[in-house]
VEXDREN-2710 file (C-alpha; in Angstrom, 1 decimal):
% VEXDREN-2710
k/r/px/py/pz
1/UNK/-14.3/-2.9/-0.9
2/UNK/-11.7/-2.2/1.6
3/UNK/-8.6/-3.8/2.1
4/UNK/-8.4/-6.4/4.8
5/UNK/-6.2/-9.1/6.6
6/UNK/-7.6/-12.0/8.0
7/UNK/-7.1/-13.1/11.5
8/UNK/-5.0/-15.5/12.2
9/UNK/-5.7/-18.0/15.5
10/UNK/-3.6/-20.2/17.8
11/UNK/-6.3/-22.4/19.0
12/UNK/-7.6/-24.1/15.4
13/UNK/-8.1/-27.9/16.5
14/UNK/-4.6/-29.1/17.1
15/UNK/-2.9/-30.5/13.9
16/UNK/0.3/-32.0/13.6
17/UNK/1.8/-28.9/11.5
18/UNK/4.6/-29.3/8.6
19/UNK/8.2/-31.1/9.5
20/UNK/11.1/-31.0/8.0
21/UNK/10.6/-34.4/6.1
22/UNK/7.6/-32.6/4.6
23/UNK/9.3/-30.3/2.9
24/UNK/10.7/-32.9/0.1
25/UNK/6.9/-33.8/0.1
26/UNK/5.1/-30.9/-0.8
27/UNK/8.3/-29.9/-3.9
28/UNK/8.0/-33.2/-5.4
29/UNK/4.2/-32.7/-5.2
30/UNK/4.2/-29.1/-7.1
31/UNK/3.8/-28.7/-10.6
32/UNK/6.3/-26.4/-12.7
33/UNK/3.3/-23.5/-12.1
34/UNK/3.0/-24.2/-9.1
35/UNK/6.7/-23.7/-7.9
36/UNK/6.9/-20.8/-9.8
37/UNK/3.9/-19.6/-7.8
38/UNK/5.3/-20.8/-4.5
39/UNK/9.1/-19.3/-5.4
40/UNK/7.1/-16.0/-6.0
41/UNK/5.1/-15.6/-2.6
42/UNK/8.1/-16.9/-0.4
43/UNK/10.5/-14.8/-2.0
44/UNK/8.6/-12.0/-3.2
45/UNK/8.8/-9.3/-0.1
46/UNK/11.9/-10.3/1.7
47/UNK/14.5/-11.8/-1.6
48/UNK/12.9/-11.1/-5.1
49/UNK/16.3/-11.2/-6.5
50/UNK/17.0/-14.6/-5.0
51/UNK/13.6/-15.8/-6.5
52/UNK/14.4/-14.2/-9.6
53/UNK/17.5/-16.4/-9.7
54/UNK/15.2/-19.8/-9.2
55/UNK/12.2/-18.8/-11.6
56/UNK/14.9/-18.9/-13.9
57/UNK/16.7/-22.0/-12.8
58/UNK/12.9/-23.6/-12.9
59/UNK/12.4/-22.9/-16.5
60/UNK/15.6/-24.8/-17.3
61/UNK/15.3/-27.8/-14.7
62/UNK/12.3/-28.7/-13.2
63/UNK/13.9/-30.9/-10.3
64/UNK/13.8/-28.2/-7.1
65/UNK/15.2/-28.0/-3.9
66/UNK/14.9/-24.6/-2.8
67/UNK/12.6/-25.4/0.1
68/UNK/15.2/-26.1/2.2
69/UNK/17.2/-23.5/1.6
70/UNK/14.2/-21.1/1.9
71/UNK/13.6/-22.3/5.7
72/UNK/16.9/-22.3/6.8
73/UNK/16.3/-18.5/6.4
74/UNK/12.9/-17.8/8.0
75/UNK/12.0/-17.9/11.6
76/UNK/8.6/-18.1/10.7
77/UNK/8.9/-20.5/7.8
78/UNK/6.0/-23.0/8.8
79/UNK/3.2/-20.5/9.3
80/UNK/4.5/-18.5/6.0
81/UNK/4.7/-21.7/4.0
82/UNK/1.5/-22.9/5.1
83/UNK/-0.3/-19.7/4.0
84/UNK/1.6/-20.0/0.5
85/UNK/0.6/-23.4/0.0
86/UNK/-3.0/-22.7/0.8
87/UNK/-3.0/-20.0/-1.8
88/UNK/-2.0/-21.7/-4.6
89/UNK/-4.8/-23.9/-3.8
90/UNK/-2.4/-27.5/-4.2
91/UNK/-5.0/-29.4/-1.6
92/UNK/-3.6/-32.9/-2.4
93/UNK/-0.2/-31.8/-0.5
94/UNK/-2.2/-30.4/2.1
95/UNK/-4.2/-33.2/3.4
96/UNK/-0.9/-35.8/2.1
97/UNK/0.9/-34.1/5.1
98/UNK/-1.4/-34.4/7.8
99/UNK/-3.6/-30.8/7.5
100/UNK/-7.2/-30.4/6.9
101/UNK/-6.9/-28.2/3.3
102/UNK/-10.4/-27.2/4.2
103/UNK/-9.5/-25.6/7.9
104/UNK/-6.6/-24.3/5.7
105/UNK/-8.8/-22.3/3.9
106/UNK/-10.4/-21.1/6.8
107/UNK/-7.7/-19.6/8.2
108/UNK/-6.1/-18.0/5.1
109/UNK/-8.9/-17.6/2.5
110/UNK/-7.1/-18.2/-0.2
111/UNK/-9.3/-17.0/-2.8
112/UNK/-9.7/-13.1/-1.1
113/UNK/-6.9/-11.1/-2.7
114/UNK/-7.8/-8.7/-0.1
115/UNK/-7.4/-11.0/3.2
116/UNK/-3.7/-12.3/3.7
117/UNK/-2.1/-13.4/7.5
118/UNK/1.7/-14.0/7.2
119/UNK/1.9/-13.6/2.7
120/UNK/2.8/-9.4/2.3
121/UNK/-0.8/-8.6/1.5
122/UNK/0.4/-6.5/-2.0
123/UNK/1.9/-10.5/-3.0
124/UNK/-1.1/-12.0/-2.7
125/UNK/-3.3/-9.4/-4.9
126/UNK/-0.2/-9.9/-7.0
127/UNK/-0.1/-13.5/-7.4
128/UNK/-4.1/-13.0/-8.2
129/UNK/-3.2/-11.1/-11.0
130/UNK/-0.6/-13.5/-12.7
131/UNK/-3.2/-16.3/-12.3
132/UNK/-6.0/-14.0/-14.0
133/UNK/-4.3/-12.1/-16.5
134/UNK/-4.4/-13.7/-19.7
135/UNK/-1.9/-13.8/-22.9
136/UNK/-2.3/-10.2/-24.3
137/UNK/-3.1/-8.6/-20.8
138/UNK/-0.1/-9.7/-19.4
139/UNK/1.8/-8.4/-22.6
140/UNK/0.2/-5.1/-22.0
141/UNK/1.5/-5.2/-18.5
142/UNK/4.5/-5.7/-19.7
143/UNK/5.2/-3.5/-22.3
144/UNK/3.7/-0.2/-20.5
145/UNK/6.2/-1.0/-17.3
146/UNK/9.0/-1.1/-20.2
147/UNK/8.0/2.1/-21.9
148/UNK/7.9/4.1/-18.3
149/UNK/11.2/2.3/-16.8
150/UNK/14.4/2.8/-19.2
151/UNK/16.5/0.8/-17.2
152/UNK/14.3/-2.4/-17.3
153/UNK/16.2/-5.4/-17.8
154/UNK/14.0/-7.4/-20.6
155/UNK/13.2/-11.3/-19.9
156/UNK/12.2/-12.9/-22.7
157/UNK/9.8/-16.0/-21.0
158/UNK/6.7/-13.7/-22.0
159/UNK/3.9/-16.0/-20.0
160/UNK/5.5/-15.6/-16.6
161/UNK/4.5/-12.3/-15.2
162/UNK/5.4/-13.4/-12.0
163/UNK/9.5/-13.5/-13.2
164/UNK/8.6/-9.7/-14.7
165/UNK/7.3/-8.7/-11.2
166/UNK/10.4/-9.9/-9.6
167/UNK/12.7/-8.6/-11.6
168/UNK/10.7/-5.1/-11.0
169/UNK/11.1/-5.4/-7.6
170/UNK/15.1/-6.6/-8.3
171/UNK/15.7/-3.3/-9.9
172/UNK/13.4/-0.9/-7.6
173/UNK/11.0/-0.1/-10.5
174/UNK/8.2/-1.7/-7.9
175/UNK/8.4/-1.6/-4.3
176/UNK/5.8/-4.0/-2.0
177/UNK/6.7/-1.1/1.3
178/UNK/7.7/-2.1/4.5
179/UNK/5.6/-4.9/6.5
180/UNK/6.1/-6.7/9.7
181/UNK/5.0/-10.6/8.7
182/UNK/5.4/-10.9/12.6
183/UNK/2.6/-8.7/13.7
184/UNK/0.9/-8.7/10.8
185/UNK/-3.0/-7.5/11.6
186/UNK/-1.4/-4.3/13.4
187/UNK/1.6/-3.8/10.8
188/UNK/1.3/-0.7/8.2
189/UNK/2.2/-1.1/4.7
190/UNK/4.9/2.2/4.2
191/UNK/6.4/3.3/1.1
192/UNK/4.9/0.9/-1.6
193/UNK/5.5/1.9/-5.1
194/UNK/3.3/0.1/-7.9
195/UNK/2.4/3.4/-9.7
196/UNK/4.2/1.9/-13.2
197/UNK/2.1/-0.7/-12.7
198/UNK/-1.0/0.8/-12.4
199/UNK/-1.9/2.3/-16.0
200/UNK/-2.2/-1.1/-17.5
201/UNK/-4.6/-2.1/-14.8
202/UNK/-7.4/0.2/-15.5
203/UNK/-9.0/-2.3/-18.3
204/UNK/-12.2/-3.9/-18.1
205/UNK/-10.4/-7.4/-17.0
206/UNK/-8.5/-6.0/-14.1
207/UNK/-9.4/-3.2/-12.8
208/UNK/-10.2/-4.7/-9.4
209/UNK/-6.0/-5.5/-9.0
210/UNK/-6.1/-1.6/-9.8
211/UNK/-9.0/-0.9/-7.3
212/UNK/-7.3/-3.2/-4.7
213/UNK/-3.7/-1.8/-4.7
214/UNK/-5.0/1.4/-4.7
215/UNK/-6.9/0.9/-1.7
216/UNK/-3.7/-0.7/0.1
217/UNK/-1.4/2.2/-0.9
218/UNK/-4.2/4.2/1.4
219/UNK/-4.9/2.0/4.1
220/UNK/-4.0/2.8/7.3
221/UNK/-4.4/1.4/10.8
222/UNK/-7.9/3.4/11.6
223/UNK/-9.2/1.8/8.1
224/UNK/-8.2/-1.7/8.8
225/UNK/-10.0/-1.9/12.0
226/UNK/-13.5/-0.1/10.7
227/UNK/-13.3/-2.7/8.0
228/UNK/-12.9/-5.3/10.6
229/UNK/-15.2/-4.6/12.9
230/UNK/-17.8/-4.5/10.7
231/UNK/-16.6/-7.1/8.4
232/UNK/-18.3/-10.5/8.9
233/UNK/-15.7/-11.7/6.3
234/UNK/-12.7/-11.7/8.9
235/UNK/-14.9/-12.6/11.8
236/UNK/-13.0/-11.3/14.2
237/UNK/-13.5/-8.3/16.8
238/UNK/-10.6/-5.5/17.9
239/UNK/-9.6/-5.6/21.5
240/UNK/-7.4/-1.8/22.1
241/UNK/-4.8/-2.3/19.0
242/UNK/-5.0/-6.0/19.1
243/UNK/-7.1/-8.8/17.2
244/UNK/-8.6/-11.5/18.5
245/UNK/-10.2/-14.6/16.7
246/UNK/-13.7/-15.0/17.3
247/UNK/-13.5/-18.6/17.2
248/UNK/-17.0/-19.7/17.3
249/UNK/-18.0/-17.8/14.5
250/UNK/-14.5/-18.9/12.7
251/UNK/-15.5/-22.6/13.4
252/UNK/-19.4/-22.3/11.5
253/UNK/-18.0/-20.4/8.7
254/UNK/-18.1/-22.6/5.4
255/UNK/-18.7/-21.7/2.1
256/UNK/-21.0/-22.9/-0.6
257/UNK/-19.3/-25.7/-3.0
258/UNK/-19.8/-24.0/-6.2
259/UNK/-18.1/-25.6/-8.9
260/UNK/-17.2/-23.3/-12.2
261/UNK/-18.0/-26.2/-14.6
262/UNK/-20.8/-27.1/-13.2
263/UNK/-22.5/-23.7/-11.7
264/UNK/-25.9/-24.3/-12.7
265/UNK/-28.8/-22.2/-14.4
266/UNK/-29.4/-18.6/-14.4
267/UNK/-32.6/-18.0/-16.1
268/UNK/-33.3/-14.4/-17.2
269/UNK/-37.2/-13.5/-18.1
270/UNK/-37.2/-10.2/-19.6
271/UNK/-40.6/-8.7/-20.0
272/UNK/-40.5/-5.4/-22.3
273/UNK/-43.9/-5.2/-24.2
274/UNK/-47.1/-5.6/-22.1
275/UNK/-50.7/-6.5/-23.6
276/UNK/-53.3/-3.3/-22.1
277/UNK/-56.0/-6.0/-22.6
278/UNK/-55.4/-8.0/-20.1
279/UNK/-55.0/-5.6/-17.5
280/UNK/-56.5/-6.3/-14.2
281/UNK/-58.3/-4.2/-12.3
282/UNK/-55.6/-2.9/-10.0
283/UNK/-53.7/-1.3/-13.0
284/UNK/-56.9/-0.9/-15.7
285/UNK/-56.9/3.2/-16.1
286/UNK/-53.0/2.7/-17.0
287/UNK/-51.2/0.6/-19.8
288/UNK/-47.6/-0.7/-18.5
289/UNK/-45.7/1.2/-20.8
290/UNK/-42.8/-0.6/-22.3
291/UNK/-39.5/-1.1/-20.6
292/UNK/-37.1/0.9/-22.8
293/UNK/-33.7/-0.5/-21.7
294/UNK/-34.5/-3.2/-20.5
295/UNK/-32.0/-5.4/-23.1
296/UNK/-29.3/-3.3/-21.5
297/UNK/-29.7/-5.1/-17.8
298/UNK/-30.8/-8.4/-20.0
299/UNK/-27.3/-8.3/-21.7
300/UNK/-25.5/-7.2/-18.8
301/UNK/-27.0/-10.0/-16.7
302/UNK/-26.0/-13.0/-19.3
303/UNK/-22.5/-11.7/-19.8
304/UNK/-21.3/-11.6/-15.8
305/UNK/-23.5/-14.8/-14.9
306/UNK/-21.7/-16.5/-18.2
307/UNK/-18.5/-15.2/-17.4
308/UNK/-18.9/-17.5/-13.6
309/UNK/-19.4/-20.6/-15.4
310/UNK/-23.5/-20.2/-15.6
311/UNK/-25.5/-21.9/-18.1
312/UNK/-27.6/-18.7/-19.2
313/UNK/-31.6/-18.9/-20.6
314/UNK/-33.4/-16.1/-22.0
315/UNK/-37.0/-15.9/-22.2
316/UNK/-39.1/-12.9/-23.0
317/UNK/-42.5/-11.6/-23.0
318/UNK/-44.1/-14.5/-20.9
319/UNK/-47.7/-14.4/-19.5
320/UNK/-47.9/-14.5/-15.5
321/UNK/-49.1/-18.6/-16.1
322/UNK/-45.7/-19.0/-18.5
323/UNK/-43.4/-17.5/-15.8
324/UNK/-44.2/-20.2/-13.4
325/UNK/-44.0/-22.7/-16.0
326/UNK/-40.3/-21.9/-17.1
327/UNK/-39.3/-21.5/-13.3
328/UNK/-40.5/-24.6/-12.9
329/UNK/-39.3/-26.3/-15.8
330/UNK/-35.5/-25.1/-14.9
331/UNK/-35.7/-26.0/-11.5
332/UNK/-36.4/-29.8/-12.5
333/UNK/-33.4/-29.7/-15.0
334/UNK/-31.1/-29.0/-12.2
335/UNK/-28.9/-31.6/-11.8
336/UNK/-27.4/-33.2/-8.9
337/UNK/-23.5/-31.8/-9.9
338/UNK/-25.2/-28.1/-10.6
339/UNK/-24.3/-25.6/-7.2
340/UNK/-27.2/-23.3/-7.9
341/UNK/-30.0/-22.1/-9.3
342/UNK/-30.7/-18.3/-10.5
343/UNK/-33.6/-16.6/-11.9
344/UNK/-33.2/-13.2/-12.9
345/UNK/-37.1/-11.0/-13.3
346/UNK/-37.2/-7.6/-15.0
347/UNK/-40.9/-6.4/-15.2
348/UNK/-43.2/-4.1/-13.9
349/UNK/-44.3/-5.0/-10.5
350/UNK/-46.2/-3.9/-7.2
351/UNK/-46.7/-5.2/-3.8
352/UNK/-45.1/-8.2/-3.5
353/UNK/-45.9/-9.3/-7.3
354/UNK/-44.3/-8.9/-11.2
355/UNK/-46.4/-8.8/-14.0
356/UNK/-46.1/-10.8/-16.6
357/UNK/-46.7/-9.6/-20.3
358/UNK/-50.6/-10.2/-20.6
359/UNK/-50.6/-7.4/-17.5
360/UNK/-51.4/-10.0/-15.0
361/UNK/-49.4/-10.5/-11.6
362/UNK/-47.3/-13.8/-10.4
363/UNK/-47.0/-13.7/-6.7
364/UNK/-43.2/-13.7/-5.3
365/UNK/-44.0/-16.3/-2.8
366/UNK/-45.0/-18.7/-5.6
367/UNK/-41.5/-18.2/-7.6
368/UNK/-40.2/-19.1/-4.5
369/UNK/-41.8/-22.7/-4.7
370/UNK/-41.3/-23.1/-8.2
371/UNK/-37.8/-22.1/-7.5
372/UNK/-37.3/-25.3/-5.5
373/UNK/-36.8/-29.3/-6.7
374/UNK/-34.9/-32.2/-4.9
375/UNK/-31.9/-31.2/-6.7
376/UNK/-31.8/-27.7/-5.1
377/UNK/-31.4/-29.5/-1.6
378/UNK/-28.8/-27.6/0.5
379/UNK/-27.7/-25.4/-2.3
380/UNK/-28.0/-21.9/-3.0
381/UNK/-30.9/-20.3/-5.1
382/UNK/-30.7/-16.7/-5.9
383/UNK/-34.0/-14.4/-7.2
384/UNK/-33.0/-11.1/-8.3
385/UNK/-35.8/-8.7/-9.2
386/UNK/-35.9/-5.7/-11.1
387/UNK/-39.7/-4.5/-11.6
388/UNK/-40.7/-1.3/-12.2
389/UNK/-43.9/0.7/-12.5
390/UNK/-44.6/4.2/-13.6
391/UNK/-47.2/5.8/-11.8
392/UNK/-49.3/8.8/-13.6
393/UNK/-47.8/11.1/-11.0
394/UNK/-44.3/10.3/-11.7
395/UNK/-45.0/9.5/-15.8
396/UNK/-42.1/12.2/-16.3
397/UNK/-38.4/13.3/-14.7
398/UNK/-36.5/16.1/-15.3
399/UNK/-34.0/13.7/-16.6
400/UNK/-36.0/12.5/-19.4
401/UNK/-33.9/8.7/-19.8
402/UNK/-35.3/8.0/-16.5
403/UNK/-38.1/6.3/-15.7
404/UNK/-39.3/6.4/-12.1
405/UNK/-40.7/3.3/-10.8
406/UNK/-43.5/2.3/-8.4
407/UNK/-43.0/3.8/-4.5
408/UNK/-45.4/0.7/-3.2
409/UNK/-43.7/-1.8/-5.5
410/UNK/-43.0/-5.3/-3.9
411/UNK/-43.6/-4.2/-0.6
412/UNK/-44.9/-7.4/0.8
413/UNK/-42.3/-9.4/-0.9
414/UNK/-42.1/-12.3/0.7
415/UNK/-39.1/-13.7/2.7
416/UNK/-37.3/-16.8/1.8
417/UNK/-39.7/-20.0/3.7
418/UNK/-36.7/-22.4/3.1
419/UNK/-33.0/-22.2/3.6
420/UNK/-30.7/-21.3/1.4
421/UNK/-32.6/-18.7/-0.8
422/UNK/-31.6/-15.0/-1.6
423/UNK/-34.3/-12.4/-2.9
424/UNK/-33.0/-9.1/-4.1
425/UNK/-35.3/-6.6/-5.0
426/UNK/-34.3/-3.3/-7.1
427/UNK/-36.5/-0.9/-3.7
428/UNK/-38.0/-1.0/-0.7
429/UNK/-41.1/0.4/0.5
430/UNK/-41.3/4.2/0.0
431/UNK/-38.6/4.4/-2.7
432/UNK/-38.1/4.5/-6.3
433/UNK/-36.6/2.1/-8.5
434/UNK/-35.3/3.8/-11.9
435/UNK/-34.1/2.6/-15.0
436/UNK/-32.8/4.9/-17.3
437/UNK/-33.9/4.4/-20.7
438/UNK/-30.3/4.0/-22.5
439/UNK/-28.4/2.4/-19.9
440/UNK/-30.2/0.0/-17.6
441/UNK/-31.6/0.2/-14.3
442/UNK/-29.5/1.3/-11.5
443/UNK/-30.1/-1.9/-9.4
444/UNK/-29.2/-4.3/-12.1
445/UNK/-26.3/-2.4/-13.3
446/UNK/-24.7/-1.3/-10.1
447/UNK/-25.3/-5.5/-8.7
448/UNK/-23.2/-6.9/-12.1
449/UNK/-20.5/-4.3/-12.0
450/UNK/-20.1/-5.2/-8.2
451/UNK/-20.0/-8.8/-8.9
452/UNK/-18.3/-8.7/-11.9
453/UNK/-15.0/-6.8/-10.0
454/UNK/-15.5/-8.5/-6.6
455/UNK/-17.5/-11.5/-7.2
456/UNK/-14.7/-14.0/-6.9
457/UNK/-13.1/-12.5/-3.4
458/UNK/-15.9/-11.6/-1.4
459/UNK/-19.6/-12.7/0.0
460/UNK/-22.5/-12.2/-2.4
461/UNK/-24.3/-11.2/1.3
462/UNK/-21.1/-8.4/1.7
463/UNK/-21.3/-7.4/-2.0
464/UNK/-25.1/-6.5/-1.8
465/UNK/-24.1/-4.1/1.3
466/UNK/-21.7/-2.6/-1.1
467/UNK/-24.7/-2.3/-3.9
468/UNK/-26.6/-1.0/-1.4
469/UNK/-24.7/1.6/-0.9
470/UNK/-23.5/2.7/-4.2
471/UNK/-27.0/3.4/-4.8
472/UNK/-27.7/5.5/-2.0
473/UNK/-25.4/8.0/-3.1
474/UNK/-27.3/8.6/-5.8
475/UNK/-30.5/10.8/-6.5
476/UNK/-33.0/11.6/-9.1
477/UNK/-34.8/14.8/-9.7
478/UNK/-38.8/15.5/-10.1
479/UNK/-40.7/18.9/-10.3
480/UNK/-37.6/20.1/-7.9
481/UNK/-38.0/17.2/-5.4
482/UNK/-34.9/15.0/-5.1
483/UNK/-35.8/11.1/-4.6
484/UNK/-33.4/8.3/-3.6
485/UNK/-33.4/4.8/-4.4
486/UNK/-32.6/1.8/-1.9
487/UNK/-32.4/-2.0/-3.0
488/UNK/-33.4/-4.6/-0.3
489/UNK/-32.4/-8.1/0.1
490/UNK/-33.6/-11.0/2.3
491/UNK/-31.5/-14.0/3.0
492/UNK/-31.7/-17.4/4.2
493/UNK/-27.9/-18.5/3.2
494/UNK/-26.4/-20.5/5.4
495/UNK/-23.0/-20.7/4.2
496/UNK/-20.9/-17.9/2.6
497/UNK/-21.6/-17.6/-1.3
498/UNK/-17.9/-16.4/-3.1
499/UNK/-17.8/-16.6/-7.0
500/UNK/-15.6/-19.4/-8.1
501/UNK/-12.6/-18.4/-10.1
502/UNK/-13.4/-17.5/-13.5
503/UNK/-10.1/-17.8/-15.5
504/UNK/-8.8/-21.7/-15.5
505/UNK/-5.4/-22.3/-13.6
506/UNK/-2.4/-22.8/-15.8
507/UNK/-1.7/-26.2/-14.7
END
């Protein structure tokens, strides 16, 4: 995922914009967290060693004035404050000052570490990764930047990374490089230095913060604009070395409510061992072998959809009549506070069906229908399908973990007939889907380490592009014929569908 900056706009629906007297407003509305997160992105770039100096006034007296002070000295104070404010997500002293906190969001997505307007873009991935990291990572952190900078002054106040980062960037041990907040989308990040930073990023938790700042110390100006002009994300298209809003498009963006205590159902129906008897006729001469590693993508599945707040269901080894029955039965306990609805198939399968473990097919279309109830009105369901088949012909690979499957599977899959409804399917027509015997199927593993690392900052719609084309780079070998594999998705969303955060806020 490259990085990117969203667009800003001057012609949003006229608002009345933040006064002076607002300022007293909005400090006496923030939380001790939340002026330490506010302190950090407004002096972060352009003063660290000034909001060094309050983060540790703030832990001492929690009565603040520094607002004031801080747009006395910025130009641009309003637009900068604004975009802080939005990122820290404090909504109540958004709309308690006149704004819409939702057109807020619009304009600055707040939850994109990659996407920033008027915040130094290396801040915001920054402030991200104070809110994310937890007690021991942010030890970690901590103790590898002491054992590769001798000269680091030590703060004791362990749970505030963000006073570490400042005092980092006091010192010079981190540099943010060069930025214009003036001209932002055609400004050039120069001589950033987070490479003591770095090492302690590569963990399982946070190695998107790794993946992101490593992608900013390489952006350029030919980067950016590729990203943007074929990023639906910033909606926004290049004119020469200028950006302009595409307002229309800005206007009908909206995302998906989805509430992390309250996400919903994933249901995962994971059929390994098949019954030969009861094999139709399509399929008789063959037995469906069993899906070796098929608890790999089952595992795999539960821990990322958990780790969003989802209420994950396992069933296994269900007839083609028992599928329909537990889609069905989940559907109905949907309730009205639930945001969505997932159900997760890995089977065998061919044109436009799965097979259930009796050897007997369930139609798409009809988990489509169970897949809906009343309380699925307007929200977002998600069917993700990995069904393989192993034809005699292609029984074997060279690589013998892999198993090749089916090149006519789900080929009539059917598209979404409501709104609202994603379908991903592990192939297309024409190509194979493969599972590898120790390690999961490509599909299912390359679509959870995607969403895992990017699910919270970017489009599921934009994330499946990304799957799509981590896949492609990849081939498999048969009798000295190389075979590729592409996954293909149908969508009906009518809203954008971004991961809510995972990690609660320290407030």
């Amino acid at each position: 995922i490259l990085m990117m900056r969203q667009c800003d706009a001057n012609n949003f629906v006229e608002d009345p914009g933040i006064k002076w007297e607002h300022l007293k407003i909005i400090e006496e509305n923030l939380d001790y967290y939340e002026k330490v997160s506010l302190i950090f992105l407004l002096y972060g770039y352009e003063n660290p060693s000034v909001g060094y100096n309050k983060i540790l006034a703030l832990t001492k007296e929690r009565k603040t004035t520094f607002l004031e002070e801080w747009v006395w000295n910025n130009a641009n104070w309003e637009n900068i404050l604004r975009e802080a404010i939005t990122i820290i997500q404090n909504y109540a002293v958004i709309n308690k000052i006149g704004l819409n906190h939702q057109n807020e969001c619009l304009r600055f997505l707040p939850r994109h570490s990659g996407c920033t307007v008027y915040i130094h873009p290396v801040l915001k991935i920054l402030y991200h990764l104070c809110e994310e990291a937890n007690q021991q990572e942010v030890e970690l952190i901590i103790s590898e930047v002491q054992n590769t900078a001798s000269s680091y002054e030590r703060y004791t106040v362990i749970e505030l990374l963000e006073i570490h980062i400042l005092n980092w960037l006091k010192q010079g041990i981190m540099a943010l490089g060069s930025w214009n907040a003036n001209i932002p989308h055609a400004s050039q990040i120069q001589n950033a230095d987070f490479s003591k930073l770095l090492k302690p990023l590569k963990t399982k938790g946070l190695q998107k913060y790794y993946d992101l700042l490593i992608k900013t110390a390489d952006q350029n100006l030919t980067n950016l604009n590729t990203y943007l002009l074929n990023n639906s994300s910033c909606d926004a298209v290049l004119s020469n070395t200028s950006l302009k809003l595409n307002t229309q498009s800005l206007n009908t963006l909206e995302l998906y409510n989805l509430d992390v205590s309250n996400m919903g159902i994933c249901l995962i129906i994971d059929e390994k061992e098949f019954n030969a008897n009861g094999l139709q006729a399509a399929v008789s001469t063959k037995k469906l072998q069993t899906r070796y590693g098929t608890e790999v993508d089952r595992n795999r599945l539960r821990e990322v959809f958990s780790s969003y707040g989802y209420k994950t269901i396992i069933k296994e080894n269900l007839t083609n009549i028992e599928i329909l029955q537990m889609i069905k039965k989940y559907a109905n306990a949907i309730r009205d506070i639930d945001s969505s609805f997932v159900v997760c198939i890995l089977s065998h399968g061919q044109e436009g069906a799965v097979f259930g473990s009796n050897g007997k097919t369930v139609e798409i279309k009809n988990i489509n229908q169970m897949m809906r109830s009343k309380s699925m009105l307007a929200k977002p369901s998600i069917l993700i399908i990995q069904a393989c088949q192993t034809p005699p012909e292609n029984s074997g690979s060279t690589e013998q973990r892999l198993t090749v499957d089916s090149h006519h599977m789900l080929q009539d899959a059917a598209m979404p007939e409501v709104s609202d409804f994603l379908i991903c399917n592990s192939t297309v027509k024409g190509y194979a889907s493969i599972r590898d015997k120790e390690k999961g199927s490509w599909f299912i593993q390359e679509f959870c380490d995607v969403l895992d690392r990017y699910g919270e900052e970017t489009d599921l719609y934009e994330l499946l592009l990304q799957v799509n084309n981590n896949i492609k780079q990849r081939t498999w070998t048969h009798e000295d014929k190389v075979g590729i594999m592409i996954p293909e998705f149908s969508c009906s969303f009518s809203k954008k569908f971004i991961m809510p955060n995972r990690h609660i806020k320290r407030k």
